[in-house]
N, C-alpha and C positions, 0 to 999 in steps of 0.2 A: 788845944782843941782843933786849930786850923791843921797838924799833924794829923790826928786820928780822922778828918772830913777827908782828907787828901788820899791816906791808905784806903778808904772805904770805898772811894772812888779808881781805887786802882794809879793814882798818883797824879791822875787828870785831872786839869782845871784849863778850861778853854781861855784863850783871851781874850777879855773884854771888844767885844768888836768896835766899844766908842775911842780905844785907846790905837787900834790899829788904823781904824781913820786919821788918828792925828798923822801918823806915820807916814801914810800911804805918798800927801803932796812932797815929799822928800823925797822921793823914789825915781830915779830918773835912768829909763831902759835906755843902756846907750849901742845907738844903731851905727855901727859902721856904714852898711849899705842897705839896697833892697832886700838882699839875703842873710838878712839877718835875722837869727835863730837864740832864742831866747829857750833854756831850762831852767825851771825852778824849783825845789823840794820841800814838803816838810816829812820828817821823817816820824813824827808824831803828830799825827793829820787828825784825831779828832773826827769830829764830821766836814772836815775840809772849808770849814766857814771863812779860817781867816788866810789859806792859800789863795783863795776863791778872790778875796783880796784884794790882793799881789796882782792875781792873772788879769784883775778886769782894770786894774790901774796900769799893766801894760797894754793891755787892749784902748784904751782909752787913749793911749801915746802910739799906736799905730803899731805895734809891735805887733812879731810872729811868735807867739808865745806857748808855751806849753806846762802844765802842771801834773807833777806829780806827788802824791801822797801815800804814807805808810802807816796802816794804822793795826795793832795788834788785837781791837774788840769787835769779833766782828758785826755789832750793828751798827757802830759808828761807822768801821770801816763801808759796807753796805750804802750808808745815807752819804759818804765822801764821793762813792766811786757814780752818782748822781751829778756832782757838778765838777769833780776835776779829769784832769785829759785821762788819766792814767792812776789806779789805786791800788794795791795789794794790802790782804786782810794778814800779816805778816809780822815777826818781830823785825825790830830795825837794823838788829846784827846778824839776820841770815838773808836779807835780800840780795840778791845779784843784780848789780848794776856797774856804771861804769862814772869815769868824773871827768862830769859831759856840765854840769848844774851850776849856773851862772848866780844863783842865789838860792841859800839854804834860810828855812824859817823855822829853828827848832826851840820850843816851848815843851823840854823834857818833861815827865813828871818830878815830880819834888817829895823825895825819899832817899832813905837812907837807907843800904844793904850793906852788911859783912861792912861795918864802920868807913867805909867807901858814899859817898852820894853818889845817887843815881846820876845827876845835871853831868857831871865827870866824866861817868861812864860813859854817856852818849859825847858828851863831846871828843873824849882823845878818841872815840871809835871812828865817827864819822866824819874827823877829819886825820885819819891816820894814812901810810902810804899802801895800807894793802885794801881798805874800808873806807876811801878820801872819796868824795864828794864832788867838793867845790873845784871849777878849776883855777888857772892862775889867777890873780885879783876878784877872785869871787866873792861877793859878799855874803856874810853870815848874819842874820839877826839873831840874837841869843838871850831868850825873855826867861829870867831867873830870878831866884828872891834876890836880893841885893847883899843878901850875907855869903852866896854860894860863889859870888866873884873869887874869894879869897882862896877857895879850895881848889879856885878852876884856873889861879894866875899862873900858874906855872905853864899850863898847855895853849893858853891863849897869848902871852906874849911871846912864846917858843913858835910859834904858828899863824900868826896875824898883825898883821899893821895897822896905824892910821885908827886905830882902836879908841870909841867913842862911847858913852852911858846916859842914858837919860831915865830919871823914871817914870814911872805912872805918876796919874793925874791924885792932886791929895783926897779923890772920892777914891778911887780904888786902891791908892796906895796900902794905907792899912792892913789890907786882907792879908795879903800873903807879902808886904812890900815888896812888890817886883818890879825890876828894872830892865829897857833894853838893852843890851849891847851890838855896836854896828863895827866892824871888823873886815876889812881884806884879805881874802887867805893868801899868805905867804910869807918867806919871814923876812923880820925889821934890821936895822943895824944894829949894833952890838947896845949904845945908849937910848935909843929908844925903847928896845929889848927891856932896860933897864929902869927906864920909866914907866915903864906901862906894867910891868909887875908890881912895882911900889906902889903906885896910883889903882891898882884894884885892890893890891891888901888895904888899903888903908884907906878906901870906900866900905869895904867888907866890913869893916869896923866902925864905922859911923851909919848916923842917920840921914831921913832925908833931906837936910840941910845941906848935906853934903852933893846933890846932883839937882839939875833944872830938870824941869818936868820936860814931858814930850810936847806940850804946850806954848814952850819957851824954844823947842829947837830952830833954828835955822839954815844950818847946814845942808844943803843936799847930797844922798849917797848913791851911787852911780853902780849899775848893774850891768855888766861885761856881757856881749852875746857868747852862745857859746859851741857857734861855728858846725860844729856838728851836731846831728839830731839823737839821742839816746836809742840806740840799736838794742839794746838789753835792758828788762827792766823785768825780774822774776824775781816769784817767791821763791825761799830755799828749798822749801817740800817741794815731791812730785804734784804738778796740778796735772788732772786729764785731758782739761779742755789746753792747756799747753802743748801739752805732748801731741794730740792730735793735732793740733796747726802743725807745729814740725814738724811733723811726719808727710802731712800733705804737701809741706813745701820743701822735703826732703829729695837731692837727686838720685839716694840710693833705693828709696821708696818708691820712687817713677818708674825706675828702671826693673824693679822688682814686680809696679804692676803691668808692667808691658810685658815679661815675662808670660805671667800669670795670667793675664784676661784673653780671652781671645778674640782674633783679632776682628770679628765678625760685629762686635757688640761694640766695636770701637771705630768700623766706616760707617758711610752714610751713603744713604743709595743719592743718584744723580738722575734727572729726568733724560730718558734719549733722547736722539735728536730727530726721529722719526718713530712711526709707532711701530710697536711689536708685533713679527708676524707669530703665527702661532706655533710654531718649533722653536722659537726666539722663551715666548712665553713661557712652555713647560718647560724648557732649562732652567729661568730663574724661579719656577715654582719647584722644580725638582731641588734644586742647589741650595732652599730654602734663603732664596734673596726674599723672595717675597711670597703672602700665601696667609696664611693664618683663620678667622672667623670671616668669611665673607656672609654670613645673613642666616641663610638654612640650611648651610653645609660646610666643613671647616676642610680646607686645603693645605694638605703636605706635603713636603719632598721627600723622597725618600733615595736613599743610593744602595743599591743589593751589586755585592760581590758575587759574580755568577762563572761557574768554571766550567768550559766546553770539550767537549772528548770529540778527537779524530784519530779514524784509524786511516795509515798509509800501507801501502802495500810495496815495499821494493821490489820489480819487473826481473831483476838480474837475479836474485839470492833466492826469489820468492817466496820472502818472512814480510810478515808485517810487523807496524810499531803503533802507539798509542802514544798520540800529541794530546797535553791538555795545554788549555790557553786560558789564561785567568782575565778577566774585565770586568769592571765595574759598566752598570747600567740604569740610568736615572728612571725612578718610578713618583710618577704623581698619585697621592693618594687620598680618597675622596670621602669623606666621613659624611654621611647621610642620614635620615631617618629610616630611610630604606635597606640601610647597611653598607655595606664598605668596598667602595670600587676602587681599580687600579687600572690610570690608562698610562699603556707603554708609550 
């Protein structure tokens, strides 16, 4: 029954927010310096409830923190991108990002495709080296049943150290038995490698006798800044309102509209430093600096190309010849109710 609640929901089941509490005093942002840069993800963000978390338990410790979440529904995703820094309505394997993320909080759905788990799938994806995530010593939380340990021992002690379980509380236990796991991304020595595969297969197979609740933890797990701020963080699809930031902030688009505009609409007039006489005046009303509705009558500039004929006479040959002289000459032009005057 708990299978077919889970597909119906699309694989989602948030976590209990009384269980993440337990979690949270165990959480320790560790600050180098003042400049220090805290990212954190969940890649199945839900309504971002239990990132939400995370981010106010580093706020809480002073930290510079920032949250990001990915959720593929979008009204969940909607009510997430409400309280975290940063949200896309997005699957978790087409997002563009980089592994910038000092702490991952991933709470898969809990399904099974093409005899594969899903819990799998998001894990070797989003800690793999071309879709990696976390950076060095980053911590992973990894909220799964406690039988999907088994399936997922091979990527998680190939890929993590210092690897820790605990489960839910025996109220929620039951539902779906799930447990955390707390993990360093990087990998272990050859024997630890080797105990930490053995110690999840053979959780995966027992009950909860086998692990202390989040209740009983004591341990605290330490959260790595991570130094630089996530410069990329896109859906896979074309979004428009992305494209148009980048365009805006494009240097081949600058230059394409310097180009293109002209350049009239892009100064600014300057007050003189004495006042205008009036030959001063009708040049800038002719040149159309200035001019436009003044009240009862609308003032324009106007520039006519005007071509002048002389005739010369040579004294010596006595032929003559025909000079034309081309000049432009500024006309102010005067819209009226009375009609349309032009002063030279």
């Amino acid at each position: 029954m708990a299978r077919i609640a889970s597909q119906s929901k699309g694989g989602f089941y948030a976590t209990p927010l009384t269980e993440i509490e337990k979690v949270l005093p165990h959480m320790q942002f560790e600050q180098e310096d003042d400049e220090s840069l805290f990212n954190i993800i969940d890649p199945c963000a839900g309504e971002g409830e239990a990132l939400e978390r995370f981010m106010n338990q580093g706020i809480r410790q002073q930290a510079d923190i920032m949250a990001y979440g990915v959720e593929l529904e979008e009204s969940r995703a909607k009510t997430a991108s409400t309280i975290l820094d940063y949200t896309l309505n997005e699957s978790y394997s087409n997002v563009r990002t980089e592994r910038k993320f000092g702490m991952m909080w991933l709470n898969p759905p809990y399904d099974e495709i093409f005899n594969e788990r899903t819990e799998l799938r998001f894990l070797r994806t989003l800690t793999s080296k071309s879709k990696g995530l976390l950076i060095d010593e980053g911590l992973l939380c990894f909220c799964v049943p406690q039988y999907v340990l088994g399936v997922c021992a091979n990527v998680l002690a190939g890929r993590f150290h210092d690897v820790k379980v605990y489960r839910f509380s025996d109220e929620e236990y039951p539902t779906f038995k799930q447990v955390i796991l707390f993990a360093k991304f990087g990998k272990a020595k050859r024997d630890e490698r080797k105990d930490t595969l053995k110690h999840l297969r053979d959780i995966a197979q027992q009950g909860p006798e086998a692990l202390a609740t989040l209740d009983e933890m004591e341990e605290s797990f330490m959260i790595p800044s991570s130094k630089d701020q996530v410069n990329v963080f896109r859906a896979g699809k074309l979004n428009p309102e992305e494209l148009k930031q980048d365009l805006q902030q494009s240097a081949a688009f600058l230059e394409f509209d310097k180009k293109v505009t002209p350049q009239s609409t892009q100064s600014s007039m300057q007050n003189p430093l004495l006042p205008l006489k009036h030959s001063h005046a009708g040049i800038a009303v002719a040149s159309g600096a200035i001019g436009g509705n003044m009240g009862n009558h609308i003032v324009v500039g106007v520039t006519k190309q005007l071509t002048e004929k002389e005739e010369q006479k040579d004294e010596e040959s006595n032929r003559s010849k025909e000079i034309y002289t081309k000049h432009h000459k500024s006309i102010v032009r005067v819209f009226t109710q009375d009609g349309i005057h032009e002063l030279q």
